[in-house]
N, CA, C and O atoms as CSV, one atom per row, in Angstrom:
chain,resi,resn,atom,element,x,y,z
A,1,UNK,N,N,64.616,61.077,99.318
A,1,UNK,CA,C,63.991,59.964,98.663
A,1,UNK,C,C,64.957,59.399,97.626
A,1,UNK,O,O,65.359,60.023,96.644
A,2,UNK,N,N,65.314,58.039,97.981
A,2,UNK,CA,C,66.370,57.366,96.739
A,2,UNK,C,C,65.670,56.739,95.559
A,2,UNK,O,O,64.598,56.149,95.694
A,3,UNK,N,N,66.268,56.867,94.437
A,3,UNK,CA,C,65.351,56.330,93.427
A,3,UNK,C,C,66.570,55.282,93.165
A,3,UNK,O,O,67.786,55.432,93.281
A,4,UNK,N,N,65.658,53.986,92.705
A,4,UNK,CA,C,66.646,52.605,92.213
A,4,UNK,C,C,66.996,52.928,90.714
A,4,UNK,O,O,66.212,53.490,89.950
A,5,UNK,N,N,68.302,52.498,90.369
A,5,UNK,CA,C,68.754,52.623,89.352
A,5,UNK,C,C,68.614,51.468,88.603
A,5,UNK,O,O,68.789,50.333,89.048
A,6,UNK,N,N,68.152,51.881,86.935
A,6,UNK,CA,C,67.566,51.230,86.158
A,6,UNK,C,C,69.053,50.551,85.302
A,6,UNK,O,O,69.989,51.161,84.785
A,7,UNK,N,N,68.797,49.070,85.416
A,7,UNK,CA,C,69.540,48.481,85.276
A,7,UNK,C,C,69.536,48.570,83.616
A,7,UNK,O,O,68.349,48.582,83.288
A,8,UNK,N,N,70.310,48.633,82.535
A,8,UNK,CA,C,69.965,47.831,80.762
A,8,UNK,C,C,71.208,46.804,80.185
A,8,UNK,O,O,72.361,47.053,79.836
A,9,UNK,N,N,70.419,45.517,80.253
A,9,UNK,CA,C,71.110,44.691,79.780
A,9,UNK,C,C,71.687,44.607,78.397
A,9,UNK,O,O,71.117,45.407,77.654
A,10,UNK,N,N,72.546,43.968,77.849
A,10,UNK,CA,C,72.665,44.125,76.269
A,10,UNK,C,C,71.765,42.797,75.842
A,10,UNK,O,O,71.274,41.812,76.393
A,11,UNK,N,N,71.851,43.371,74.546
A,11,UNK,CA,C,71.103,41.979,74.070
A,11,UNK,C,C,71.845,40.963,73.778
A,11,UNK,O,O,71.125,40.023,73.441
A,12,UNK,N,N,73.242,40.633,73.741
A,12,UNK,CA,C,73.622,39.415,74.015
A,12,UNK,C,C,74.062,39.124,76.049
A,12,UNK,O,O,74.530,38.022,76.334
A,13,UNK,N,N,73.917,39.837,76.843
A,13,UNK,CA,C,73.473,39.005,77.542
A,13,UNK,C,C,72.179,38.250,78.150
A,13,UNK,O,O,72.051,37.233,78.832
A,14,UNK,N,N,71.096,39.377,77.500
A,14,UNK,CA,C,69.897,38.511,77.389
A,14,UNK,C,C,69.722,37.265,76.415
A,14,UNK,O,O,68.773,36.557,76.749
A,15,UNK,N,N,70.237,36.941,75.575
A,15,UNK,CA,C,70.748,35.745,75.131
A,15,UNK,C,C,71.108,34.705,75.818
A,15,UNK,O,O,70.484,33.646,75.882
A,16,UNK,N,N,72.296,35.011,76.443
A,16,UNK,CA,C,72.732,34.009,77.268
A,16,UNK,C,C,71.704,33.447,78.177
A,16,UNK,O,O,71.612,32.220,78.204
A,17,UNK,N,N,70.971,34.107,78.874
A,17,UNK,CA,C,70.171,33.967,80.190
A,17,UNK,C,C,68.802,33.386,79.055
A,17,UNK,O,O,68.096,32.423,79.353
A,18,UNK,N,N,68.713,33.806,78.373
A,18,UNK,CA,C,67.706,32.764,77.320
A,18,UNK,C,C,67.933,31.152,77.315
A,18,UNK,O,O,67.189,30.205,77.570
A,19,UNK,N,N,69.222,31.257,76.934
A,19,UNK,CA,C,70.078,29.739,76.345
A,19,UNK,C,C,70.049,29.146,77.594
A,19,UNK,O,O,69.701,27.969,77.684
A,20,UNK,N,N,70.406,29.869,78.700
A,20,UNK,CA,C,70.862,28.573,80.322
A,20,UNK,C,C,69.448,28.463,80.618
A,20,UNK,O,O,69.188,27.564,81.418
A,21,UNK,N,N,68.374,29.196,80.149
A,21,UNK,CA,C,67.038,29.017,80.640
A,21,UNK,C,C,66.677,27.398,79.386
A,21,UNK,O,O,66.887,26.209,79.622
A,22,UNK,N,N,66.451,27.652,78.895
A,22,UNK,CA,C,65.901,26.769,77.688
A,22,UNK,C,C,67.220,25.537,77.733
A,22,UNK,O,O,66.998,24.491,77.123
A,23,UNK,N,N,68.134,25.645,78.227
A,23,UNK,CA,C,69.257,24.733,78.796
A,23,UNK,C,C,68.502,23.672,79.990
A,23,UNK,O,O,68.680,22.459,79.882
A,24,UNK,N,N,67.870,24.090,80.831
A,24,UNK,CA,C,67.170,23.349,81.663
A,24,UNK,C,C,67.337,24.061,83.106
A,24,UNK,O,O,66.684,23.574,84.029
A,25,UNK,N,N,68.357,25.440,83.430
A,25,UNK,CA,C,68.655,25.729,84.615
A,25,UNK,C,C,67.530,26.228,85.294
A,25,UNK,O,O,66.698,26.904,84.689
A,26,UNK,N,N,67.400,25.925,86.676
A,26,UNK,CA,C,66.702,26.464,87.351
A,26,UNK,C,C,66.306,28.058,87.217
A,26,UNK,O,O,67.295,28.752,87.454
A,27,UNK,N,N,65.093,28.853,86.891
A,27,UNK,CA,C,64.907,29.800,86.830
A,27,UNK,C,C,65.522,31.021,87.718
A,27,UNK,O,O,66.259,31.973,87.459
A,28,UNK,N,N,64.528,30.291,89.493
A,28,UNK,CA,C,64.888,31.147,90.320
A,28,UNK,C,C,66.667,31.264,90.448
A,28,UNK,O,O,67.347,32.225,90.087
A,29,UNK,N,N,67.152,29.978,91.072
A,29,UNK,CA,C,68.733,30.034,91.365
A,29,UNK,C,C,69.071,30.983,90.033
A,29,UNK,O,O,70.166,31.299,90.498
A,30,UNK,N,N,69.040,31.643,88.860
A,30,UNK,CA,C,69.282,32.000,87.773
A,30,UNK,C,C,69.293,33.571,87.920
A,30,UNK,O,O,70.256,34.313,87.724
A,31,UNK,N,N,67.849,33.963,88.359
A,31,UNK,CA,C,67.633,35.102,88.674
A,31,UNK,C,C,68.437,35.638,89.773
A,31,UNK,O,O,68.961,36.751,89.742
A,32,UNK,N,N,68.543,34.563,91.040
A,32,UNK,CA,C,69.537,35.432,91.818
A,32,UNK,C,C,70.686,35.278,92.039
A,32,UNK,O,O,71.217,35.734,93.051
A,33,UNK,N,N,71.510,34.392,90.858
A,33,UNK,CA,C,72.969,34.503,90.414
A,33,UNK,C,C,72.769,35.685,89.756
A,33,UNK,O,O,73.311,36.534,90.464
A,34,UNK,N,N,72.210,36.305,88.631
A,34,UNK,CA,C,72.736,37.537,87.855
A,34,UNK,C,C,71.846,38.742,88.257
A,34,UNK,O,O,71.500,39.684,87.545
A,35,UNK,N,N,71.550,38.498,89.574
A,35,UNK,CA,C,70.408,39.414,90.500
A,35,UNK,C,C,69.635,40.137,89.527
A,35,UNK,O,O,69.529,41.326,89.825
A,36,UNK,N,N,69.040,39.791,88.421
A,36,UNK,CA,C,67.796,40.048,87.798
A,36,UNK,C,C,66.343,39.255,88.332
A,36,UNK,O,O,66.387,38.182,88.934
A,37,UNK,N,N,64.929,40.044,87.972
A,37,UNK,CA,C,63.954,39.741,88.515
A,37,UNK,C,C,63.709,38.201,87.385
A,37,UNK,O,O,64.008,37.992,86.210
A,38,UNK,N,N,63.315,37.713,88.004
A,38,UNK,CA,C,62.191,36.108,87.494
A,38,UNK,C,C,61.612,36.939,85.982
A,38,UNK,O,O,62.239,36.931,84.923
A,39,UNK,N,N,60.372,37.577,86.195
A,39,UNK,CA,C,59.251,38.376,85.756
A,39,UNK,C,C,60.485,39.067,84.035
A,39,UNK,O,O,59.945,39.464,83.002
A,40,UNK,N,N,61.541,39.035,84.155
A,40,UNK,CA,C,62.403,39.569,83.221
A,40,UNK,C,C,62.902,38.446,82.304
A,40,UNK,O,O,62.952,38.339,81.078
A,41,UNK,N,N,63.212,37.737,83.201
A,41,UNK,CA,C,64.088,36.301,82.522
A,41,UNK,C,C,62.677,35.687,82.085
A,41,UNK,O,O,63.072,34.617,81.623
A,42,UNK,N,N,61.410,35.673,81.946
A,42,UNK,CA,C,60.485,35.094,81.480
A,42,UNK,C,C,60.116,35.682,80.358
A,42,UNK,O,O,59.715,35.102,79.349
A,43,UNK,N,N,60.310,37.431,80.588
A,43,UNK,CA,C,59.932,38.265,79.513
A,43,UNK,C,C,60.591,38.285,78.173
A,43,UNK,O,O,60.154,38.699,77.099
A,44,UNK,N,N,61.911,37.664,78.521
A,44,UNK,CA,C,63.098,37.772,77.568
A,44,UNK,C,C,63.262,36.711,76.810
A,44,UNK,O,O,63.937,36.739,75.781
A,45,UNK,N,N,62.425,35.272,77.418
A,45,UNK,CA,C,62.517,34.447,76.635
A,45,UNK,C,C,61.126,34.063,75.917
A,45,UNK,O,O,61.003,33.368,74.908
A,46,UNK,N,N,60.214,34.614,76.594
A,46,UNK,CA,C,58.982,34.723,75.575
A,46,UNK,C,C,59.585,35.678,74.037
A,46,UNK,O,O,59.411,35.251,72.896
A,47,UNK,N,N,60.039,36.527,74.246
A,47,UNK,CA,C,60.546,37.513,73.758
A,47,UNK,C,C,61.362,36.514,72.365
A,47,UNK,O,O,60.939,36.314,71.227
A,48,UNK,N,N,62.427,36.124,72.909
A,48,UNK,CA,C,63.509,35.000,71.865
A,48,UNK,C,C,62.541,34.069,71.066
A,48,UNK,O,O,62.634,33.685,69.900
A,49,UNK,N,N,61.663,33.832,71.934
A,49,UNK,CA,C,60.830,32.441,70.784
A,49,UNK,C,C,59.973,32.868,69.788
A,49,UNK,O,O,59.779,32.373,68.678
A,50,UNK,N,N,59.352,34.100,70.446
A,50,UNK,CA,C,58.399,34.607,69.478
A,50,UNK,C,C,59.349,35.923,67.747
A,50,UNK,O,O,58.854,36.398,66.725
A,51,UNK,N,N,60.283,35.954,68.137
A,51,UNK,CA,C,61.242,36.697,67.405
A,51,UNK,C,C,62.993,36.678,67.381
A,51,UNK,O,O,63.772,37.443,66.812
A,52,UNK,N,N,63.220,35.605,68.150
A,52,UNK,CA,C,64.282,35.026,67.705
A,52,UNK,C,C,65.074,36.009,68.429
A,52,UNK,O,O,64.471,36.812,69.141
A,53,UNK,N,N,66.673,36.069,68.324
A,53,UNK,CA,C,67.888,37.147,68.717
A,53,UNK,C,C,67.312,37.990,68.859
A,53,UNK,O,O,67.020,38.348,70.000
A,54,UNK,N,N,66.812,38.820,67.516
A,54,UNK,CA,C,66.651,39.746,67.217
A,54,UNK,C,C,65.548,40.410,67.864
A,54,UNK,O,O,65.372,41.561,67.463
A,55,UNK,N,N,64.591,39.917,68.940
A,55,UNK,CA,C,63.462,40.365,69.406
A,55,UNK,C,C,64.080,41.094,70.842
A,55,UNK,O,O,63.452,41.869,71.562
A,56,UNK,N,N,65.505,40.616,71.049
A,56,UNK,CA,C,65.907,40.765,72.075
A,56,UNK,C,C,66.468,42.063,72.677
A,56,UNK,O,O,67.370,42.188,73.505
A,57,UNK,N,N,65.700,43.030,72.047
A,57,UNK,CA,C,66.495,44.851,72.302
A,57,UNK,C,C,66.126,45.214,73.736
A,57,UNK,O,O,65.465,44.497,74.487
A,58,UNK,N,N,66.638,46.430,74.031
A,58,UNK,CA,C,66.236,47.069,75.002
A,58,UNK,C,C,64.871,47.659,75.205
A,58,UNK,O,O,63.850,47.147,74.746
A,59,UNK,N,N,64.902,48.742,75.905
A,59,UNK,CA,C,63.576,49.185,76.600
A,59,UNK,C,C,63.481,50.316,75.243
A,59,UNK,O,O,64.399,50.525,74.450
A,60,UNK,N,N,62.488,50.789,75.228
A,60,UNK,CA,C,61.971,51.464,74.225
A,60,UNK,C,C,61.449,51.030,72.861
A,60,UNK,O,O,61.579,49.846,72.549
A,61,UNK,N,N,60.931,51.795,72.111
A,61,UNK,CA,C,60.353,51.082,70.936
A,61,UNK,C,C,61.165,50.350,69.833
A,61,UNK,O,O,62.013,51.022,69.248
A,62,UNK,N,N,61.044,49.377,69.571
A,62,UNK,CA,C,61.802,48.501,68.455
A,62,UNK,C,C,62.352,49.417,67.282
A,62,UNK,O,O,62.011,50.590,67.132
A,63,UNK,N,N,63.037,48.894,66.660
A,63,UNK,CA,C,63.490,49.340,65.524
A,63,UNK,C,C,62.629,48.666,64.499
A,63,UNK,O,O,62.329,47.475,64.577
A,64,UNK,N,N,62.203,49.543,63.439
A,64,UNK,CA,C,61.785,49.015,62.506
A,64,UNK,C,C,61.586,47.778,61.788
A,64,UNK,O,O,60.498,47.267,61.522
A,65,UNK,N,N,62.933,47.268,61.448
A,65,UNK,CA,C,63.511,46.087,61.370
A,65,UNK,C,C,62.848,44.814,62.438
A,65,UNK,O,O,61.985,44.049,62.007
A,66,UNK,N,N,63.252,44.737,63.532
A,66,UNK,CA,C,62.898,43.735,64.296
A,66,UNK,C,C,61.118,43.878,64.619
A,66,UNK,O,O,60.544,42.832,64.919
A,67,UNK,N,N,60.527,44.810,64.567
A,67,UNK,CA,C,59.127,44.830,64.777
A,67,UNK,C,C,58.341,43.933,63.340
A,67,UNK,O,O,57.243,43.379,63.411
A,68,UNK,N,N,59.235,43.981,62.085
A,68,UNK,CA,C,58.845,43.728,61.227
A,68,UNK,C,C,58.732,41.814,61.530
A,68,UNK,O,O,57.788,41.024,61.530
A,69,UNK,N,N,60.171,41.680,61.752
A,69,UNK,CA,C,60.176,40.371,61.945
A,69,UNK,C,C,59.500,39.820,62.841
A,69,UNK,O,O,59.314,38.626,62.605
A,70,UNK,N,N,58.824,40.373,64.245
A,70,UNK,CA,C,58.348,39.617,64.985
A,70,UNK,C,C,57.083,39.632,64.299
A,70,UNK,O,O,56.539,38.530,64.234
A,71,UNK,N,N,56.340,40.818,63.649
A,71,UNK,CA,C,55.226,40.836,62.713
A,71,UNK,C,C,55.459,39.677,62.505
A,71,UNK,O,O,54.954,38.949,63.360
A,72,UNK,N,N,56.258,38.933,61.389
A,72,UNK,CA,C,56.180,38.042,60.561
A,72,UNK,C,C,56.188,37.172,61.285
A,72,UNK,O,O,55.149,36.511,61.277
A,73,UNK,N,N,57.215,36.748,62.185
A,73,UNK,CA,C,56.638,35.507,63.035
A,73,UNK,C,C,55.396,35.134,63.319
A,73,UNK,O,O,54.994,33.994,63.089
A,74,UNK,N,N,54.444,36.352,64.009
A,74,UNK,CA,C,53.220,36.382,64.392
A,74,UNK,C,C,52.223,35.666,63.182
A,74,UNK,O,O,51.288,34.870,63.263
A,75,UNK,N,N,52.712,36.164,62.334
A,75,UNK,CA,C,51.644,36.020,60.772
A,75,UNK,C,C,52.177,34.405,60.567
A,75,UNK,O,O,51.379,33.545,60.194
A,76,UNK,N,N,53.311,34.155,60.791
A,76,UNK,CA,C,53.715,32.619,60.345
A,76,UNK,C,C,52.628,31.722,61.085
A,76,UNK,O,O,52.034,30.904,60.382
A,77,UNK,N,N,52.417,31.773,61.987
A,77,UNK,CA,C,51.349,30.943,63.200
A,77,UNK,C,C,51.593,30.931,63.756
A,77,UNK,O,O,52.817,30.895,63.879
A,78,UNK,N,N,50.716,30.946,64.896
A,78,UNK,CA,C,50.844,30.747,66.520
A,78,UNK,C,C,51.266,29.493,66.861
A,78,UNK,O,O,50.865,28.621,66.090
A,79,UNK,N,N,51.947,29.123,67.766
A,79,UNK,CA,C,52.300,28.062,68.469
A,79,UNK,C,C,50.507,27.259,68.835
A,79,UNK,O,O,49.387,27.762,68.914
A,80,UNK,N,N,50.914,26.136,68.947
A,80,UNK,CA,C,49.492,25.132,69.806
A,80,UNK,C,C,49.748,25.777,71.460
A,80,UNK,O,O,48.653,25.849,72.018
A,81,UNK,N,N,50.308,26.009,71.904
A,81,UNK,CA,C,50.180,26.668,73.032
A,81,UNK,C,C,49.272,27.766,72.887
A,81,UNK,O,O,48.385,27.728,73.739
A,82,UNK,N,N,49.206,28.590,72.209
A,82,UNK,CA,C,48.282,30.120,72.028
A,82,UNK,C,C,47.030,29.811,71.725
A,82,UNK,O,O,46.022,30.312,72.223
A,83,UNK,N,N,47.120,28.450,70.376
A,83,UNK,CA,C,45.599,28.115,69.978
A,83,UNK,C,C,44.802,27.552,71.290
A,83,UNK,O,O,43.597,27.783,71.383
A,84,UNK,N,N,45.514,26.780,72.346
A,84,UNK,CA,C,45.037,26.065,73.347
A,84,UNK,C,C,44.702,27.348,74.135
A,84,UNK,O,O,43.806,26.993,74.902
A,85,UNK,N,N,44.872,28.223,74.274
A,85,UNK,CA,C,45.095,29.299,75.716
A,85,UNK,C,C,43.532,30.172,75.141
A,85,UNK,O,O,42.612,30.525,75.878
A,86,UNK,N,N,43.626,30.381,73.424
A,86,UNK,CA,C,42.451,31.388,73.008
A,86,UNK,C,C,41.101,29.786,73.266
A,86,UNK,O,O,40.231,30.185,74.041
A,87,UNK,N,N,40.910,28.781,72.971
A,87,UNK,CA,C,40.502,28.409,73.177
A,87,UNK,C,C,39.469,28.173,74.365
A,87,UNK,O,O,38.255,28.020,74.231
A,88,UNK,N,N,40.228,28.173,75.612
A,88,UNK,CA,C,40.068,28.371,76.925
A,88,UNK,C,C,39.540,29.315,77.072
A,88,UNK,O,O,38.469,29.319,77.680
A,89,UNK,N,N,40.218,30.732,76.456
A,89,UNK,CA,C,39.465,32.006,77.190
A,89,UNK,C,C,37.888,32.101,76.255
A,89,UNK,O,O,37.029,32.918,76.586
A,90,UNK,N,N,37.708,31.229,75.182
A,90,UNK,CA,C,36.325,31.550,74.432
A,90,UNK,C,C,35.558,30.455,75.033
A,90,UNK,O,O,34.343,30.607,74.910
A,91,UNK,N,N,35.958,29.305,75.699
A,91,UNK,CA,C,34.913,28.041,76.668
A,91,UNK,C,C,34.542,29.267,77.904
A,91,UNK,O,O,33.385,29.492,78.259
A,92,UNK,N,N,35.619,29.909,78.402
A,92,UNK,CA,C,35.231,30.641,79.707
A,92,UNK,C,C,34.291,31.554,79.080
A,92,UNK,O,O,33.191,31.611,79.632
A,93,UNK,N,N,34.432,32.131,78.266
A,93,UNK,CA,C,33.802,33.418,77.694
A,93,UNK,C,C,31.836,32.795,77.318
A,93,UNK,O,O,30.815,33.423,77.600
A,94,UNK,N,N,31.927,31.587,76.716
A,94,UNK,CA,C,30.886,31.327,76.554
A,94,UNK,C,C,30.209,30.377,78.017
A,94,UNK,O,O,29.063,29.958,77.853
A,95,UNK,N,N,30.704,30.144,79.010
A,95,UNK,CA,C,30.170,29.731,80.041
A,95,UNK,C,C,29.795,30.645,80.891
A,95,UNK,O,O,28.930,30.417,81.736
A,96,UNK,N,N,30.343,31.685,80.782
A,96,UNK,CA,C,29.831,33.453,81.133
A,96,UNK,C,C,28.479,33.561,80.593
A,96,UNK,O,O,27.535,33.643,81.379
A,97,UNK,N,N,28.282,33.568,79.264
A,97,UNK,CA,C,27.468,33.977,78.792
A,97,UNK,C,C,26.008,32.668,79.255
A,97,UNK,O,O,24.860,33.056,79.471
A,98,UNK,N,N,26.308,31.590,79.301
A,98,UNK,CA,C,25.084,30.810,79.731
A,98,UNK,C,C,24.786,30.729,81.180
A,98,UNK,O,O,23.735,30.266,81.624
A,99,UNK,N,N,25.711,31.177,81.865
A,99,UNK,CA,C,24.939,31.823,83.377
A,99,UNK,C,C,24.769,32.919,83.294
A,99,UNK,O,O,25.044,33.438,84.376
A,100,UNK,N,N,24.407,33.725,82.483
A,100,UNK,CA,C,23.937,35.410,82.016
A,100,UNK,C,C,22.758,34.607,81.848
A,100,UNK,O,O,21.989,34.427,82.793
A,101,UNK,N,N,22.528,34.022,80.505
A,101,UNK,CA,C,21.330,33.849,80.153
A,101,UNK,C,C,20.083,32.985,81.352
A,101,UNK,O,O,19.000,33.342,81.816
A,102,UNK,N,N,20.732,32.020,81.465
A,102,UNK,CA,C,20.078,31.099,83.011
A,102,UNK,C,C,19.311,32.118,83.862
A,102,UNK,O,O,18.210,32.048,84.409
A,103,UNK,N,N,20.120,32.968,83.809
A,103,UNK,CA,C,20.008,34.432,84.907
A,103,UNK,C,C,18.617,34.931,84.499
A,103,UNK,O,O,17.638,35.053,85.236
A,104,UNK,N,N,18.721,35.232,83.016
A,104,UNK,CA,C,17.785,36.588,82.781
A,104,UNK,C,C,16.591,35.068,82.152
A,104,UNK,O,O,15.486,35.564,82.374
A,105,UNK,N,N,16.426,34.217,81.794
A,105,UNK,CA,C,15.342,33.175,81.828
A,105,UNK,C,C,14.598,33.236,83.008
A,105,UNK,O,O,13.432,33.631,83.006
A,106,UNK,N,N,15.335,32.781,84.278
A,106,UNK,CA,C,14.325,32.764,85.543
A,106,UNK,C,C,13.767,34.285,86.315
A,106,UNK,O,O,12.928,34.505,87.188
A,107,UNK,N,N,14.767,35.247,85.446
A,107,UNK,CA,C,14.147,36.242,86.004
A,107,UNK,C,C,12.770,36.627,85.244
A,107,UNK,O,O,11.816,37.084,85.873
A,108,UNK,N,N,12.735,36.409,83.855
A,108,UNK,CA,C,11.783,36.280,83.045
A,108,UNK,C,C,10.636,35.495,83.685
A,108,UNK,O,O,9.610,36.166,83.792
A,109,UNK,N,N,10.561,34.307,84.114
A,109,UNK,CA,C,9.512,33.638,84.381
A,109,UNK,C,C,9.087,34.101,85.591
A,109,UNK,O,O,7.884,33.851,85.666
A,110,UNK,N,N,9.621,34.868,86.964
A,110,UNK,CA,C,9.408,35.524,87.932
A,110,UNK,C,C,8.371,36.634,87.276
A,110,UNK,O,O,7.219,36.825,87.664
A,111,UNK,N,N,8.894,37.172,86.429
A,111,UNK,CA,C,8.392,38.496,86.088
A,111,UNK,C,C,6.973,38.122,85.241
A,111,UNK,O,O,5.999,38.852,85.422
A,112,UNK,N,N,6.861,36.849,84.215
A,112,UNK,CA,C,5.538,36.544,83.427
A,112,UNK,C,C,4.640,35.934,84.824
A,112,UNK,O,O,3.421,35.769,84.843
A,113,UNK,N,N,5.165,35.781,85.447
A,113,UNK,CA,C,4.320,34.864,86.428
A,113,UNK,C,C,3.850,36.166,87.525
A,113,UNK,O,O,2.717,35.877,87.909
A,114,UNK,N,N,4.195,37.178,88.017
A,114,UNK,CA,C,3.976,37.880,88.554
A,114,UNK,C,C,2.728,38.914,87.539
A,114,UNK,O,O,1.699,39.305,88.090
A,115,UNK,N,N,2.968,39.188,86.314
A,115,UNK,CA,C,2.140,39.667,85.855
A,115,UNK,C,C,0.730,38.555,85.591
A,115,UNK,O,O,-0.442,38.839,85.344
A,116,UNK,N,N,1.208,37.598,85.710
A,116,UNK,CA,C,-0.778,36.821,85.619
A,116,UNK,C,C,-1.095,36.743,86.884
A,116,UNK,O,O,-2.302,36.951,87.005
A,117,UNK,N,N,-0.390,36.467,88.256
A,117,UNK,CA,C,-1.124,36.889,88.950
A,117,UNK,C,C,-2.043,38.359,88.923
A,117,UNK,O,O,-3.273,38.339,88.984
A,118,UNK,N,N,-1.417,39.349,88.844
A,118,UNK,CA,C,-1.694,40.711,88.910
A,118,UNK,C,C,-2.950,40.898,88.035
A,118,UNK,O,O,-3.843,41.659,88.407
A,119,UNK,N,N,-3.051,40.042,86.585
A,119,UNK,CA,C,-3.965,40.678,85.490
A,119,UNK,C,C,-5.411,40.675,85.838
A,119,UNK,O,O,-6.157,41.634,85.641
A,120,UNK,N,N,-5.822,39.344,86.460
A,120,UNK,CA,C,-7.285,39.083,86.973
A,120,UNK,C,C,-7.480,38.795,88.484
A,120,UNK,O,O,-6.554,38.051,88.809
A,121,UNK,N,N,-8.229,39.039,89.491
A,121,UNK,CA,C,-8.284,38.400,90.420
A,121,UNK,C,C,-9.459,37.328,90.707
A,121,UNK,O,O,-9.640,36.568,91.658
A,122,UNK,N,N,-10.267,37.584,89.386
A,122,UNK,CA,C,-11.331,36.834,89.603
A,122,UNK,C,C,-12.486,37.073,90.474
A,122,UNK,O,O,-13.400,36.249,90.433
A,123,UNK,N,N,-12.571,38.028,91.215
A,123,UNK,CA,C,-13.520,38.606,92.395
A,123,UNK,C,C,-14.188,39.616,91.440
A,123,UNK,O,O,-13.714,40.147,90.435
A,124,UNK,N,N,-15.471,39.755,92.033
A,124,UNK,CA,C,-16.288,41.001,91.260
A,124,UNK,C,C,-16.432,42.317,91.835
A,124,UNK,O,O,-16.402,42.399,93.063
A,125,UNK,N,N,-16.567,43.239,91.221
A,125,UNK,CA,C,-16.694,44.882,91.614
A,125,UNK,C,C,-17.516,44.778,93.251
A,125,UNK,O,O,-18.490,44.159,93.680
A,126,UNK,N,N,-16.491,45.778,93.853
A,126,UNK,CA,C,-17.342,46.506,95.015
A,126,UNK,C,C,-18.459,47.270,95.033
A,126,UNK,O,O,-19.359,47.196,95.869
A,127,UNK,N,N,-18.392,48.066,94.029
A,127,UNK,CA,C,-19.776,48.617,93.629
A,127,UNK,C,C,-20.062,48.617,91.800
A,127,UNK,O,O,-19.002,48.644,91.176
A,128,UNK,N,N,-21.084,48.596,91.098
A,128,UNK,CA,C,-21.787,48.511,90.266
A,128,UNK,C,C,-21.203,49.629,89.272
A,128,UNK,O,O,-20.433,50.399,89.845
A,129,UNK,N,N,-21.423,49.913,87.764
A,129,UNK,CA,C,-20.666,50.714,86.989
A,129,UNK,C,C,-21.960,52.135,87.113
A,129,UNK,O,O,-23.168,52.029,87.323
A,130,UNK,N,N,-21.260,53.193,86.925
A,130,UNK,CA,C,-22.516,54.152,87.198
A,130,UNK,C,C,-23.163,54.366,85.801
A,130,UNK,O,O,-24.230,54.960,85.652
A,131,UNK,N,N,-22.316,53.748,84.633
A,131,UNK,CA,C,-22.988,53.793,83.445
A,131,UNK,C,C,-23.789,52.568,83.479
A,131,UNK,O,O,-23.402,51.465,83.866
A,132,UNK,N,N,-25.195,52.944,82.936
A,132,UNK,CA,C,-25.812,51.673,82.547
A,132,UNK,C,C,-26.441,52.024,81.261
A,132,UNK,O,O,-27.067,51.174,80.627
């Protein structure tokens, strides 16, 4: 069984592949000039905007330092892209919730309406009470 070998870029050539991206170059043709995946070159430049150079390390946990700064980015504000995206997921989130409710309304009126049939039938006893 062969195992693929794990490629690690430096962080200035993830830079570069940042810059020709945000340059205007075609993604894919990009990815398979420096035979890296798409899914990477996207990761790396989400990565640059939200923390600059410095967001740009390898695999494993950040250094102190740069976790701090992307902190701070984060705390500076979100882009209108993020406010637009949470937006969306709380319209979806609450259009969830009013076909929940729609739901449990008509099941409600199934269920009040089934109990008045049931309560009276209006017909009188088969036989007489033995108390009198």
């Amino acid at each position: 069984m062969s195992k693929k070998a794990i490629r690690v870029f430096s962080r200035e050539f993830k830079l570069k592949m940042v810059q020709r991206m945000l340059a205007g170059e075609n993604v894919s043709a990009l990815a398979r000039e420096v035979k890296v995946l798409r899914k990477d070159l996207y990761a790396w430049r989400k990565r640059f905007r939200s923390g600059g150079p410095e967001a740009l390390v390898g695999r494993g946990r950040p250094p102190k330092a740069v976790a701090a700064i992307v902190a701070r980015a984060k705390r500076a504000g979100s882009p209108p892209d993020a406010a637009s995206k949470r937006v969306a997921e709380l319209e979806r989130k609450i259009g969830q919730q009013q076909v929940e409710l729609d739901f449990f309304r008509q099941a409600l009126r199934q269920v009040e309406g089934a109990r008045r049939r049931n309560a009276g039938s209006g017909a009188s006893r088969s036989t007489r009470s033995s108390k009198r």
